[in-house]
N, CA, C and O atoms as a DFTB+ gen file, in Angstrom:
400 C
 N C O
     1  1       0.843      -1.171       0.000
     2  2       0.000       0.000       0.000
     3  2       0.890       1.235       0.000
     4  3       1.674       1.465       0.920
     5  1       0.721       2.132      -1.213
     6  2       2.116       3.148      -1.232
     7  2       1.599       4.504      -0.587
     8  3       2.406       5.433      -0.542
     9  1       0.454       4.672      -0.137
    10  2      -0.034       5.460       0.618
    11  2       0.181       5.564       1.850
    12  3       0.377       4.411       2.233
    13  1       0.297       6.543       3.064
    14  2       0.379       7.073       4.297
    15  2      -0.963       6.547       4.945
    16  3      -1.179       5.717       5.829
    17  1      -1.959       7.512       4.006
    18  2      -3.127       8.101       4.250
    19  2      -4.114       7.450       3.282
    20  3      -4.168       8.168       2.284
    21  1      -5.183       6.039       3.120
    22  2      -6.165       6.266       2.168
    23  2      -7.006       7.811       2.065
    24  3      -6.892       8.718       2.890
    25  1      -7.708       7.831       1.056
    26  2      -8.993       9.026       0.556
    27  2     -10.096       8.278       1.313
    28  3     -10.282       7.069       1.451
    29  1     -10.898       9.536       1.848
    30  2     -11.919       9.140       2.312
    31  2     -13.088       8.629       1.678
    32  3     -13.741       9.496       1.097
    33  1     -13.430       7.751       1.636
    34  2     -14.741       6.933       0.625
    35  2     -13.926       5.443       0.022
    36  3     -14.251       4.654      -0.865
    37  1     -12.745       5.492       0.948
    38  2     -12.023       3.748       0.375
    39  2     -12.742       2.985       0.839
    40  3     -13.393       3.251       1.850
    41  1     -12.805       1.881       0.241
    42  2     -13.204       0.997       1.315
    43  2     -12.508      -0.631       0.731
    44  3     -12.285      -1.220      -0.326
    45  1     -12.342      -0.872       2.549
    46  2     -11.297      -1.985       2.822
    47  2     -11.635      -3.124       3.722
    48  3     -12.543      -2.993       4.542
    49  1     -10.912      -4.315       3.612
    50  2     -11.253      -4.825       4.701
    51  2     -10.159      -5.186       5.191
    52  3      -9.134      -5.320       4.523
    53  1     -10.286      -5.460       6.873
    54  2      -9.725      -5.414       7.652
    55  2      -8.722      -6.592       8.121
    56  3      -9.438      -7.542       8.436
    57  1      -7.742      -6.829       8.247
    58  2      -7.408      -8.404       8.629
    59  2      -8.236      -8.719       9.951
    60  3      -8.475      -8.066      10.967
    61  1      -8.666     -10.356       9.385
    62  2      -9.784     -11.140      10.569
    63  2     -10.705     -10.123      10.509
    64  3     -11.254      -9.773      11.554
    65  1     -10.994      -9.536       9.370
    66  2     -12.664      -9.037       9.289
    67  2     -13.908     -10.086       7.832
    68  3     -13.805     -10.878       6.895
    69  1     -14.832      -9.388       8.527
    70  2     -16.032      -9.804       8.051
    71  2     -16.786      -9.395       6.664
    72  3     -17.069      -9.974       5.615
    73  1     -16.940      -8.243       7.147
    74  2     -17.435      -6.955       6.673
    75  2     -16.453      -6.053       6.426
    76  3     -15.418      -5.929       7.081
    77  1     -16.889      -5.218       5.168
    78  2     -16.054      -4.261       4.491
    79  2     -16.218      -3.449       5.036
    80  3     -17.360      -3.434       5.495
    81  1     -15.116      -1.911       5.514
    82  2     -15.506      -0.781       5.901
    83  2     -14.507       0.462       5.178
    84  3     -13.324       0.506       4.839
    85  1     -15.656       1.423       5.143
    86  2     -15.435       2.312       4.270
    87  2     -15.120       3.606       4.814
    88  3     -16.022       4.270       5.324
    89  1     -13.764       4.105       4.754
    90  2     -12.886       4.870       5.351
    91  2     -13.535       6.382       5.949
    92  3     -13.167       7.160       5.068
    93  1     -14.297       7.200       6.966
    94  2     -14.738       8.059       7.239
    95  2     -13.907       9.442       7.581
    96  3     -14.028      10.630       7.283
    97  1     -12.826       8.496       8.515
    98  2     -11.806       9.916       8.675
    99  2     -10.307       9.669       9.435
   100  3      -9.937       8.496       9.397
   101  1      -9.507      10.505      10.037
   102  2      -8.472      10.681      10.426
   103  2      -8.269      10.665      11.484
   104  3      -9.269      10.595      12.198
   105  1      -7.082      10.711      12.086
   106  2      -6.598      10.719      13.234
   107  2      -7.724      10.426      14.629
   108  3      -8.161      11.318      15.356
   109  1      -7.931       9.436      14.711
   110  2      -9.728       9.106      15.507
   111  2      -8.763       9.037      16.514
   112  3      -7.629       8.594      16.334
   113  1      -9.230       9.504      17.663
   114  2      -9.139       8.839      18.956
   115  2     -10.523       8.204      20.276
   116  3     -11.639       8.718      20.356
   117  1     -10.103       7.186      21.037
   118  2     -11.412       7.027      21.985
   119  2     -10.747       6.824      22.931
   120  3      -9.640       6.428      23.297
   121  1     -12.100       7.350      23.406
   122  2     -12.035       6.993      25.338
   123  2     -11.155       6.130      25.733
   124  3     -10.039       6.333      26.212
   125  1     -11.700       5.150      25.515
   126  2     -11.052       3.315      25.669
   127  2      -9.366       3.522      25.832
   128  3      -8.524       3.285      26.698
   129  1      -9.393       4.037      24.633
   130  2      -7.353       4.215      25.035
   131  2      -6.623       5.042      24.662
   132  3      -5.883       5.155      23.685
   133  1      -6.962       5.892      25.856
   134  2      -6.429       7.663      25.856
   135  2      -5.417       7.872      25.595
   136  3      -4.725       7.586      26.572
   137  1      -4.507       8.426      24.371
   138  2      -3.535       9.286      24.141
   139  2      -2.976       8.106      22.914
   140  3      -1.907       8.241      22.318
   141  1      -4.228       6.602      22.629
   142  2      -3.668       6.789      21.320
   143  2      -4.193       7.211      20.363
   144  3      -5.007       7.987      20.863
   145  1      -4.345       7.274      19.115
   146  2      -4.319       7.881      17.685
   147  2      -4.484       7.062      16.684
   148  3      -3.411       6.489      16.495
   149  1      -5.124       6.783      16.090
   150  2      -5.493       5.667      14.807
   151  2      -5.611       6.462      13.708
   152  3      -6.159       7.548      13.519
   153  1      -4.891       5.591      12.907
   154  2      -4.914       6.539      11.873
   155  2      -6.163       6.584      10.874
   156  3      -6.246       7.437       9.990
   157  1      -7.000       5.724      11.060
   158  2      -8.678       6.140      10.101
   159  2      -9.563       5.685      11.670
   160  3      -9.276       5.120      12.725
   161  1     -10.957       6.424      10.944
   162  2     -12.282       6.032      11.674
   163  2     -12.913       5.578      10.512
   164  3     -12.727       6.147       9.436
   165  1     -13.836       4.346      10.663
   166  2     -14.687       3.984       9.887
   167  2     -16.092       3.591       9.823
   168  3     -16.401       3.258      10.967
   169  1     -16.874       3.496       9.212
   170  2     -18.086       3.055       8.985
   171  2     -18.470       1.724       8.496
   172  3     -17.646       1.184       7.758
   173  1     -19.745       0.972       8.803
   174  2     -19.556      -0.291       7.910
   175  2     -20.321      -0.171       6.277
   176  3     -21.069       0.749       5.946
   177  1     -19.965      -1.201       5.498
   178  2     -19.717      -0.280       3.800
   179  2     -20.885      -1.637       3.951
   180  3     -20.660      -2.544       4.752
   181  1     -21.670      -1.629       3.399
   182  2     -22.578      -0.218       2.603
   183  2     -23.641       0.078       3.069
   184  3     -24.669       0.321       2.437
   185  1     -23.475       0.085       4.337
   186  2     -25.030       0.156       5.022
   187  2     -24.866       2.011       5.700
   188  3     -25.803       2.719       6.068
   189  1     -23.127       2.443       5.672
   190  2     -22.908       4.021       6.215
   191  2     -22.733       3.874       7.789
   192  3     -22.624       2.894       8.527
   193  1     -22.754       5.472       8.035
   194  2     -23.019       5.662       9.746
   195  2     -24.588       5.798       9.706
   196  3     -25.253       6.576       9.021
   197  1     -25.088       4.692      10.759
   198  2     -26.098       5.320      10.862
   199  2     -26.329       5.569      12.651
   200  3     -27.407       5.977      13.085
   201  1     -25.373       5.314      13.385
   202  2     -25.541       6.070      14.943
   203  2     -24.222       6.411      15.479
   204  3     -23.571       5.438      15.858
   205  1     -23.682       7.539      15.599
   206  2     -22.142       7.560      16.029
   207  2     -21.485       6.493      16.819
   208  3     -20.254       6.494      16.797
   209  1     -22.262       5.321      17.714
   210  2     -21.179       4.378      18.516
   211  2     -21.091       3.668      17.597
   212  3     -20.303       2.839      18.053
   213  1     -21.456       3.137      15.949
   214  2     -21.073       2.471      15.167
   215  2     -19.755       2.941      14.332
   216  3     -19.656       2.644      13.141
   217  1     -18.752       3.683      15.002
   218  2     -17.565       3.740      13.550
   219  2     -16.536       2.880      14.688
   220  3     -16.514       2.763      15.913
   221  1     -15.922       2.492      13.827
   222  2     -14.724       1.727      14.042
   223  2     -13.407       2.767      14.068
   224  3     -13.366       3.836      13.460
   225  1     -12.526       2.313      14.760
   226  2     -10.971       2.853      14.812
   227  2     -10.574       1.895      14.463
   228  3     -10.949       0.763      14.767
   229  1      -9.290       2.401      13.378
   230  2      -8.168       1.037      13.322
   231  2      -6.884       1.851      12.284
   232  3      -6.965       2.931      11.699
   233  1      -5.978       1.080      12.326
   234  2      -4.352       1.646      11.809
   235  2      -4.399       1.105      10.344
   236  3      -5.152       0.177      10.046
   237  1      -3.428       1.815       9.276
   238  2      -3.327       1.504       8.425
   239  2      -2.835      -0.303       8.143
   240  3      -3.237      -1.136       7.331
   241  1      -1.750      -0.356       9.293
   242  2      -1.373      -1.976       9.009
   243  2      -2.794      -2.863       9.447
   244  3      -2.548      -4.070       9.464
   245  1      -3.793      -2.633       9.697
   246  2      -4.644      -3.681      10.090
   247  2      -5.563      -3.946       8.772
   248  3      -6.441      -4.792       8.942
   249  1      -5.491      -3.358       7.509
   250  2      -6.029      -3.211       6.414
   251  2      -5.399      -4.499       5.516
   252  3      -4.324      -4.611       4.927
   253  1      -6.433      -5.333       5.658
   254  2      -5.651      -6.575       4.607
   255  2      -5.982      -6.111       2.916
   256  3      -5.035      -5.695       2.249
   257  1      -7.118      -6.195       2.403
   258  2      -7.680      -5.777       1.164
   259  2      -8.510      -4.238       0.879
   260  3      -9.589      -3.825       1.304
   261  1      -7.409      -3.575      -0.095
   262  2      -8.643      -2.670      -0.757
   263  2      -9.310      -2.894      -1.736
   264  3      -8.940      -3.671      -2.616
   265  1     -10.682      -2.099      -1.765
   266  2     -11.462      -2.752      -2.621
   267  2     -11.978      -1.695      -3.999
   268  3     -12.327      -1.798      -5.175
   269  1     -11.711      -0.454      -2.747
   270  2     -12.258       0.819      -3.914
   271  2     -11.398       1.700      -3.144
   272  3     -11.112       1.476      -1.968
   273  1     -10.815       3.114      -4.076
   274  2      -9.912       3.810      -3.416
   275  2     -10.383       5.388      -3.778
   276  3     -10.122       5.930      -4.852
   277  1     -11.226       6.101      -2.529
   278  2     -12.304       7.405      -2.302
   279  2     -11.157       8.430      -3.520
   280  3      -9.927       8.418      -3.545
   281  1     -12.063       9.182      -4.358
   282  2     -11.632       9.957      -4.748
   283  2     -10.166      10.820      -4.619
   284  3     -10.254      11.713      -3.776
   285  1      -9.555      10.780      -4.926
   286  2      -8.054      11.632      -5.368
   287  2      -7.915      12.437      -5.852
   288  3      -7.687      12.173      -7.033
   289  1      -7.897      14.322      -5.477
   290  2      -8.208      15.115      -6.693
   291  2      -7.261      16.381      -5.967
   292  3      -6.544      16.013      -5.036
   293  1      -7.235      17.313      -6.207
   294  2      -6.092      18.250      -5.930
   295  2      -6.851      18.907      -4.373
   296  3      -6.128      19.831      -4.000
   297  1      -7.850      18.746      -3.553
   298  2      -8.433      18.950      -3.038
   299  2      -8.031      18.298      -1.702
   300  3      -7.691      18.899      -0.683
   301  1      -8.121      17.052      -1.866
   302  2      -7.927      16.080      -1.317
   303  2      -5.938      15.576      -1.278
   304  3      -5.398      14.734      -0.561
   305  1      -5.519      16.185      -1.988
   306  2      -3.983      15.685      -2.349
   307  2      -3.719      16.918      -1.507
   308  3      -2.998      16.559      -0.576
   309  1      -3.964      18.111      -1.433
   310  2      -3.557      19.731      -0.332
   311  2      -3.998      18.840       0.948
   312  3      -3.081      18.799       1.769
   313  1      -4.766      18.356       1.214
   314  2      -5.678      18.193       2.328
   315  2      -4.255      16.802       2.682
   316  3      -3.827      16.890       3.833
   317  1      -3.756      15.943       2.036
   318  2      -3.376      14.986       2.349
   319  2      -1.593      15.949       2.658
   320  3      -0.993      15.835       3.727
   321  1      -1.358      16.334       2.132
   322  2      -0.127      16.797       2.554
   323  2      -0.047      17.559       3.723
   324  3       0.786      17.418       4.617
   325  1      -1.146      18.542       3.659
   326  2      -0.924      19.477       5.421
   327  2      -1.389      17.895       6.382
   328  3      -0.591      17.761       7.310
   329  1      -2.171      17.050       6.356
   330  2      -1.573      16.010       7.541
   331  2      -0.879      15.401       7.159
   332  3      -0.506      14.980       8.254
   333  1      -0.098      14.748       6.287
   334  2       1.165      14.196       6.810
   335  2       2.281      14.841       7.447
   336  3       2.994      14.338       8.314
   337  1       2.425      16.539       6.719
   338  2       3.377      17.584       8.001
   339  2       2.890      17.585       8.769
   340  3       3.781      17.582       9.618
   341  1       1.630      17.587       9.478
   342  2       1.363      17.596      10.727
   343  2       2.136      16.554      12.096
   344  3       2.783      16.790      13.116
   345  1       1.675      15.479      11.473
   346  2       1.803      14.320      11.560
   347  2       3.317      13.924      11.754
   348  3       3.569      13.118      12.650
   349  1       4.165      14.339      11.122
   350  2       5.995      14.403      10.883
   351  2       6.370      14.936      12.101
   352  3       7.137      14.453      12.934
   353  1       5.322      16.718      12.143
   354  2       5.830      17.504      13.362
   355  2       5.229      17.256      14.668
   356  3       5.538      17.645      15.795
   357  1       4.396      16.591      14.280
   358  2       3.621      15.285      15.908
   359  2       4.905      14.524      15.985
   360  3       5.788      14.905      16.754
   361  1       5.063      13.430      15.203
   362  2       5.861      13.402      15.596
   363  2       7.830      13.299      15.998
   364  3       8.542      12.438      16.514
   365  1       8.021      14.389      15.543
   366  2       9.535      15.033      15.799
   367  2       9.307      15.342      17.332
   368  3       9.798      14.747      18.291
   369  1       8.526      16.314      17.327
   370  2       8.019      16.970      18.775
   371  2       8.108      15.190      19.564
   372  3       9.237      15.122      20.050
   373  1       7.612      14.313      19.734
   374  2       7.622      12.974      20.567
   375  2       8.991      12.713      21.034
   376  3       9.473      12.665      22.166
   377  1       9.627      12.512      19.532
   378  2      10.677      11.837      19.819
   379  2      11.527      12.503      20.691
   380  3      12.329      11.912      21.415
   381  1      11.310      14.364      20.632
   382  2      12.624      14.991      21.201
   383  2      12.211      15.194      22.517
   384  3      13.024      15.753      23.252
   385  1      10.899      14.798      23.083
   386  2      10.426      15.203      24.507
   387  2      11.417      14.107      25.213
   388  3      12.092      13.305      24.568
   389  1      11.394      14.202      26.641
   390  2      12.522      13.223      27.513
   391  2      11.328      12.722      28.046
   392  3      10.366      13.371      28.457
   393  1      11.541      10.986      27.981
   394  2      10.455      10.339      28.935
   395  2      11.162      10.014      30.381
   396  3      12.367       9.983      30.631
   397  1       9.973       9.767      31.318
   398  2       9.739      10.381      32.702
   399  2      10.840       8.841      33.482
   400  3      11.031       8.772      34.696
């Protein structure tokens, strides 16, 4: 997968999944396990969100198969570059903090 970041409207499935899910958004975090960071939130494909406790978190390596890959357009390619600098300067900033 030569991507960082899928486009939002991919949709993939998951290793040891069932059901296909179709990529909603970025950097998700939950309750459950504070201070980490996943890199997509998702929905299940093709039925959508239909109540917010239904999206899924999960990391790019947990993605066994894509199936369709969400639009790519200069919109979305600006949008994909300011987070991956983000993301670089997340984390540079980590590495140079001193742990406790």
């Amino acid at each position: 997968m030569e991507d960082r970041f899928l486009p939002i409207g991919t949709v993939v499935l998951l290793k040891g999944g069932k059901k296909r899910v179709m990529i909603i958004g970025f950097c998700a975090m939950t309750k459950e396990k504070e201070g980490k960071i996943f890199d997509y939130s998702g929905c299940i494909y093709p039925e959508g969100l239909m109540a917010s406790n239904q999206t899924c978190m999960f990391d790019h390596s947990q993605i066994e198969k894509i199936f369709f890959k969400g639009l790519v357009d200069e919109e979305e390619t600006e949008f994909k570059n300011k987070l991956n600098s983000l993301i670089d300067q997340f984390g540079s900033m980590n590495s140079t903090t001193p742990q406790a």
